[in-house]
C-alpha positions as CSV (number, residue, x, y, z in Angstrom):
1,X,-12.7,21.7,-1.3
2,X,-13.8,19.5,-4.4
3,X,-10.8,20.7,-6.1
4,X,-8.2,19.6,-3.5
5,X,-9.9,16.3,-3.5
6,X,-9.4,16.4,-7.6
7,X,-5.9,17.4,-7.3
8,X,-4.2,13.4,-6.9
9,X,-3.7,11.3,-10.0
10,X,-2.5,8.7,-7.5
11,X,-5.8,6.7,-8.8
12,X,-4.4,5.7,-12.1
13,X,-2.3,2.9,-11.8
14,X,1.0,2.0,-13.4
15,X,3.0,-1.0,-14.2
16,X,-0.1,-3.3,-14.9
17,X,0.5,-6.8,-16.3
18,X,1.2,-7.0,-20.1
19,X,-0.8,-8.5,-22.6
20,X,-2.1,-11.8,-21.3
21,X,-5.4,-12.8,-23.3
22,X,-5.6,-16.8,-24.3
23,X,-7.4,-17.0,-27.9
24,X,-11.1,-16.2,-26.9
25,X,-11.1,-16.7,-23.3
26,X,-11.4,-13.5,-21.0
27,X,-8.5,-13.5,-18.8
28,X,-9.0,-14.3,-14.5
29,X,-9.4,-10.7,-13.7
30,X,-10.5,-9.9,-10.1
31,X,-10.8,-6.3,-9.0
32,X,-12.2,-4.2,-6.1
33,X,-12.8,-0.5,-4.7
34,X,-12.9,0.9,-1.2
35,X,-14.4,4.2,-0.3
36,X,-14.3,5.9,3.1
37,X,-16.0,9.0,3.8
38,X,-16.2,11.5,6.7
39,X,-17.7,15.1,6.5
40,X,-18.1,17.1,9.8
41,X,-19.3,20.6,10.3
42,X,-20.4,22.8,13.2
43,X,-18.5,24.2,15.4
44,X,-15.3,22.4,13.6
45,X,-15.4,21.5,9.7
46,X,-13.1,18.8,8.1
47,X,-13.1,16.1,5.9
48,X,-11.5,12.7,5.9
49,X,-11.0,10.9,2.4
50,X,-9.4,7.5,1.6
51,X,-9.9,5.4,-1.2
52,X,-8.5,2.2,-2.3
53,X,-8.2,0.6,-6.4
54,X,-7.1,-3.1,-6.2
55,X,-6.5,-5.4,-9.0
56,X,-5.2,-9.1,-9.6
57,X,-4.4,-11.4,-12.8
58,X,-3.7,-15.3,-12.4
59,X,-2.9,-17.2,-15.6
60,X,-1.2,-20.6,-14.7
61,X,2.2,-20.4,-13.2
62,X,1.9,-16.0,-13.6
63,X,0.3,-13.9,-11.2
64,X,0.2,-9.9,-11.2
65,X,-1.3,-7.9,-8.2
66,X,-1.1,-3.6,-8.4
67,X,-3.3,-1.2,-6.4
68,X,-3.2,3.0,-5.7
69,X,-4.3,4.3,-2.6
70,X,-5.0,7.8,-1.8
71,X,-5.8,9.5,2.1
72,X,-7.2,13.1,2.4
73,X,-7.7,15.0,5.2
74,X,-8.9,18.9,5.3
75,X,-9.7,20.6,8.5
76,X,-10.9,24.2,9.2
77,X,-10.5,24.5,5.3
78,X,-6.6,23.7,5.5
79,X,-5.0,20.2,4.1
80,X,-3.7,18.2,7.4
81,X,-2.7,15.3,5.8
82,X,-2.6,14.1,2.1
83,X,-1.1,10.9,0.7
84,X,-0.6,8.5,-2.0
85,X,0.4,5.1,-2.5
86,X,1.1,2.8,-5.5
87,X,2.0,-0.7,-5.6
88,X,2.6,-3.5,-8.6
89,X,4.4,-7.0,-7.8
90,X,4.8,-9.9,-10.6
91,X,5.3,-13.6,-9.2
92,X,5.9,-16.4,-11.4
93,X,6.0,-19.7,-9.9
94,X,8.6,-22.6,-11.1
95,X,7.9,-24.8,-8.7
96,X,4.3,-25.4,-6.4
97,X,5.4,-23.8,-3.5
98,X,8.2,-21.4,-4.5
99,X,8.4,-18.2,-6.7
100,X,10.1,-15.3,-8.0
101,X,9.0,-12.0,-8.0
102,X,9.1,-8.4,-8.9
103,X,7.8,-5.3,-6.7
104,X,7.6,-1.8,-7.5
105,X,6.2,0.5,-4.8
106,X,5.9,4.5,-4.6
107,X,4.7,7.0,-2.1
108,X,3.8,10.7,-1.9
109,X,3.6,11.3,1.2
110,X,3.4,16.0,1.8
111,X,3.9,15.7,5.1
112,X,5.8,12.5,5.9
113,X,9.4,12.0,6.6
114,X,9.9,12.0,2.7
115,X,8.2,13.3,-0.1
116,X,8.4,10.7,-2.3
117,X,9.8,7.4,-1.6
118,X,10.1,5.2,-4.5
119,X,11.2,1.1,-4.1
120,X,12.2,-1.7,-6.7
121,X,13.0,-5.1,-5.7
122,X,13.1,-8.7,-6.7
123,X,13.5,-11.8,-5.1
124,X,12.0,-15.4,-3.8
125,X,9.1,-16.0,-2.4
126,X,7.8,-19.5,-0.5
127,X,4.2,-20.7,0.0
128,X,4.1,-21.0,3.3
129,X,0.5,-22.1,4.1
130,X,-1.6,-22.9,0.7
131,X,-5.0,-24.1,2.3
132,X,-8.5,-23.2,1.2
133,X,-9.1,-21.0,4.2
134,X,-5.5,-19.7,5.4
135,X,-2.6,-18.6,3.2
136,X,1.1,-17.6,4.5
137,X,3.7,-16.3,1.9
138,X,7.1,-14.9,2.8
139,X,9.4,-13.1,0.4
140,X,12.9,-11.6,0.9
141,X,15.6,-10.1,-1.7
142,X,17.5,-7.4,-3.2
143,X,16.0,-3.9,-4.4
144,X,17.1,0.0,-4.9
145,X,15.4,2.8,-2.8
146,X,14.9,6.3,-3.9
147,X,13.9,8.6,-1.3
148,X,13.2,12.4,-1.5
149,X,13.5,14.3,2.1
150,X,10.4,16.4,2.9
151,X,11.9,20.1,3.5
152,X,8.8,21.7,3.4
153,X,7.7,20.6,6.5
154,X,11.0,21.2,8.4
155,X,11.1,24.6,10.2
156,X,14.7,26.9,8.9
157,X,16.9,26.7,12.2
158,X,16.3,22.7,12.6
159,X,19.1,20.6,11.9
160,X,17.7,18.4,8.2
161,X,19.0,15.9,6.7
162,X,18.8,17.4,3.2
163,X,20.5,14.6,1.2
164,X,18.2,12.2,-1.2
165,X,18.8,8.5,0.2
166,X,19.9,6.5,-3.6
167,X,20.8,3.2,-1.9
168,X,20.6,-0.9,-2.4
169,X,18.4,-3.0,0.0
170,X,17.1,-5.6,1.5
171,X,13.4,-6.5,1.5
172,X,10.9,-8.7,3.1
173,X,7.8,-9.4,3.8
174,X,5.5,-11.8,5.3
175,X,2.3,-11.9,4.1
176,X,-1.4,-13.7,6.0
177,X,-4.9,-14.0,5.0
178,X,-7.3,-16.5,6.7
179,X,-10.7,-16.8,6.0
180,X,-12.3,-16.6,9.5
181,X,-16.2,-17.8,8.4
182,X,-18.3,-17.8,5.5
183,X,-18.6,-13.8,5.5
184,X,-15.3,-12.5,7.4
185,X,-11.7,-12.6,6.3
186,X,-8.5,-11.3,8.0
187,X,-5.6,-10.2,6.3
188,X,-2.2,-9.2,7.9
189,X,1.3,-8.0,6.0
190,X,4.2,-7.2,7.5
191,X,6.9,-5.5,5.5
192,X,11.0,-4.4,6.2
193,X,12.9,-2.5,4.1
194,X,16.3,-2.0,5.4
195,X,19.5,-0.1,3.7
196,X,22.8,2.1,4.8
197,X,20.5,5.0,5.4
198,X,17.6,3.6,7.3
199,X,15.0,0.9,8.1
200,X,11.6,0.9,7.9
201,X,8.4,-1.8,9.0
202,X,5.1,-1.7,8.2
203,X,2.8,-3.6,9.3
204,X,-1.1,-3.7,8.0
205,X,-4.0,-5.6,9.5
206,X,-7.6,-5.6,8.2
207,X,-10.9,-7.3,9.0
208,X,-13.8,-7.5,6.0
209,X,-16.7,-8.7,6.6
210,X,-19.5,-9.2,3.6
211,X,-22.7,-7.5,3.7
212,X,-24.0,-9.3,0.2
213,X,-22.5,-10.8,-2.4
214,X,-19.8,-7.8,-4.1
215,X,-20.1,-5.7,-1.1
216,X,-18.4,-5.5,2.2
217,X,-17.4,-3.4,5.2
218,X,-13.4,-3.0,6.1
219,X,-11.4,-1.9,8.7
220,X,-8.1,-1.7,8.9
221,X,-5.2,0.1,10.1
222,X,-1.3,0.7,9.1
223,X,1.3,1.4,11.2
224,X,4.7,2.6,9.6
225,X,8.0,3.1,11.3
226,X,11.3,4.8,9.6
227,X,14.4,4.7,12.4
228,X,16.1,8.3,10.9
229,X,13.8,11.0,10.0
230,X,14.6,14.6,9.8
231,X,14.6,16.3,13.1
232,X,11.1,17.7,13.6
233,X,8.9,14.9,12.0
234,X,7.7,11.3,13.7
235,X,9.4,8.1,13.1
236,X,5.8,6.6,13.2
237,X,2.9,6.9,10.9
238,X,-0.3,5.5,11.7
239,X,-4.0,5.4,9.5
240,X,-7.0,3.8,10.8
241,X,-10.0,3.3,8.2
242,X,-13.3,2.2,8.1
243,X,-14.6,1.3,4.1
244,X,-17.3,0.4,1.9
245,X,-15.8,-2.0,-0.5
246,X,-17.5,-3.5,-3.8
247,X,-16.1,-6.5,-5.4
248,X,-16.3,-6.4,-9.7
């Protein structure tokens, strides 16, 4: 068991911001974890892991977010469900409300539609909403998709789609967060990816709530839908967690 849960290297993140340090003044770093936990035994065993590493860096006009997420789940000593997730975006403002940007995402999903499913994409994005306690920001632009099928989970007489997807695109993505009270905060994204070989939307919603000052309890839940699959596997993917998160 400890050793499956080793196995991912998901947790080390890639494509952080370059060099950014002004002459002695530490840099506007702002970083957080999540950890959910579920261990059950009796006349079932399994195990349900998901963590979360997010960081951000805003220096004037720059800003740089990235965060890896990995999902685990064992049951009756067999792997159900294991996933990883990696995202970096760059935005650099030229104007107060409007902004480029640059967004690299990757997945490794074993037993998702695709194995991995890697993304790059630039374009604009517009502020929206820019008020103390609510913030809208939509994005939209060109990008390239990479996506490996997943045959391993296919059974030998169903009809696959073996063929790698190596395609342009076109992304967007809306993106909310309002600060409800004092303590709770509600975020919501909603992303579409669509090329000659398929769409896909996901949508995320989450609700924190702060139990003291760098600690807080999340829940949330993802809902991702591809339109062309191989035969045998769902077009939609759902998660629903419930984490610790501490605030450094």
């Amino acid at each position: 068991m400890a050793s499956a849960l080793l196995k991912p290297s998901f947790f080390c993140l890639v494509a952080l911001p370059f060099s950014a340090w002004a002459d002695d003044v530490p840099p506007p770093w702002q970083s957080e974890v999540e950890l959910g936990l579920q261990a059950l035994s009796g006349n079932s065993d399994s195990i349900t892991l998901n963590t979360r590493l997010g960081m951000s860096y805003t220096s004037g006009p720059y800003r740089h977010t990235s965060e890896a997420k990995f999902l685990l789940v064992e049951k009756d000593g067999e792997e159900d469900k294991r996933k990883g997730e990696m995202e970096s975006q760059a935005n650099y403002k030229f104007d107060p409300s409007r902004y480029v940007l640059a967004n690299i995402t990757y997945t490794n999903d074993k037993y998702g539609p695709y194995f991995d499913d890697f993304t790059f994409a630039t374009g604009l994005g517009y502020q929206a909403i820019w008020r103390e306690d609510m913030t809208l920001l939509l994005e939209v632009g060109p990008g390239y998709r990479y996506q490996k099928p997943n045959l391993d989970e296919i059974d030998d007489d169903d009809l696959i789609l073996p063929h790698n997807v190596k395609e342009f695109i076109v992304r967007g993505q809306a993106e909310l967060m309002w600060q409800m009270t004092k303590t709770a905060e509600l975020q919501g994204r909603l992303t579409t990816i669509t090329g000659p070989s398929n769409t896909s939307f996901e949508a995320r919603l989450s609700v924190q709530t702060s139990l003291i000052d760098d600690l807080a309890i999340k829940i949330s839940t993802t809902q991702k839908y591809i339109n062309d699959v191989p035969p045998g596997l769902s077009n939609l993917d759902s998660i629903f967690t419930v984490n610790m998160v501490y605030k450094f």
